[in-house]
C-alpha positions in Angstrom: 0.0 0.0 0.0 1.5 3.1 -0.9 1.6 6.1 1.4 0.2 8.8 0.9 1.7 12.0 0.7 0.5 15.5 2.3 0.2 18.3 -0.5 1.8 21.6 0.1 -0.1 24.3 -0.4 1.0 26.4 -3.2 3.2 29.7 -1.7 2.6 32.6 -4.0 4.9 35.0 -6.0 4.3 37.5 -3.5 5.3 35.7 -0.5 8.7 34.4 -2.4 9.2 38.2 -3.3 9.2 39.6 0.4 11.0 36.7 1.4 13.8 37.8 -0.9 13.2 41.7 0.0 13.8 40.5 3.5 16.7 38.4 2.5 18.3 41.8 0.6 17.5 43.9 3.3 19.4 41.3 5.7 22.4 41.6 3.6 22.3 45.0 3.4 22.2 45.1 7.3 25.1 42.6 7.9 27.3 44.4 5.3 26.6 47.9 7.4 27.6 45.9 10.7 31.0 44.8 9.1 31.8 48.5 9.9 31.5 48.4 13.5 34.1 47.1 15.7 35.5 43.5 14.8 34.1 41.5 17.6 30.7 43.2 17.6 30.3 42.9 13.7 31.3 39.0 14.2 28.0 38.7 16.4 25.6 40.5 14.9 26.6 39.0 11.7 26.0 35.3 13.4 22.5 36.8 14.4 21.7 37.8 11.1 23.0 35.0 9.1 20.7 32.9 11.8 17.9 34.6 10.6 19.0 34.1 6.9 18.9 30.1 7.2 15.6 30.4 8.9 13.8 32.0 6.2 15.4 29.8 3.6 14.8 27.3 5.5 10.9 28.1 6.2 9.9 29.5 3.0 12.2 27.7 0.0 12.8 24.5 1.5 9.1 24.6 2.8 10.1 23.0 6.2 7.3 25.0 7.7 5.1 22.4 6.3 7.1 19.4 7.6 6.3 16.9 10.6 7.5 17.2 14.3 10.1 14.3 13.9 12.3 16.2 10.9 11.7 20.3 12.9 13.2 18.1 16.1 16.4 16.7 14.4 16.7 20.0 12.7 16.1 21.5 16.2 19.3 19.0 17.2 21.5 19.6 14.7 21.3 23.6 14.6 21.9 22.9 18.8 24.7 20.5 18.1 26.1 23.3 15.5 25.6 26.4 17.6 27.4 24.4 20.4 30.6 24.4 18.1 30.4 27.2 17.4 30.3 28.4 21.0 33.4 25.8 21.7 35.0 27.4 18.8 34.8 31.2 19.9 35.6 30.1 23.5 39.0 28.7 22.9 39.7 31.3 20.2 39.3 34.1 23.0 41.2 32.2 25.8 43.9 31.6 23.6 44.3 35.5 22.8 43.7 36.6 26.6 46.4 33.9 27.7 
């Protein structure tokens, strides 16, 4: 028996369009934070790319429409990721203060 499979319902040209808009203006916004101090740019610029994956994410991979089980391992993985990350900056700055 064959499973069935849930329909998406069909986004429209709009939606895709202020998606990008917000995407533009995102880039606009990370480009004018490269121009503040180094270690303040480097965080906001994390923030912002954050927000970039989430609305690719959401709105061209259509994950909004997905199950529990797949936004819970994605849920994982960014935590895994971010934890890194965190790892990453920490032994960068101990490593400089030292």
């Amino acid at each position: 028996m064959a499973a069935e499979r849930q329909q998406i319902p069909a986004t429209g040209g709009r939606t895709f369009l202020a998606v990008w808009a917000a995407l533009a203006a995102l880039l606009a916004l990370s480009i004018a934070v490269a121009l503040l101090s180094p270690s303040m740019a480097v965080v906001l610029n994390i923030v912002i790319a954050s927000f970039m994956a989430a609305l690719n994410l959401l709105f061209f991979m259509n994950l909004r429409y997905e199950g529990a089980f797949l936004k819970t391992i994605l849920f994982m993985v960014i935590l895994a990721l971010a934890a890194i990350i965190l790892l990453t900056f920490s032994d960068v700055f101990y490593r400089r203060a030292g």
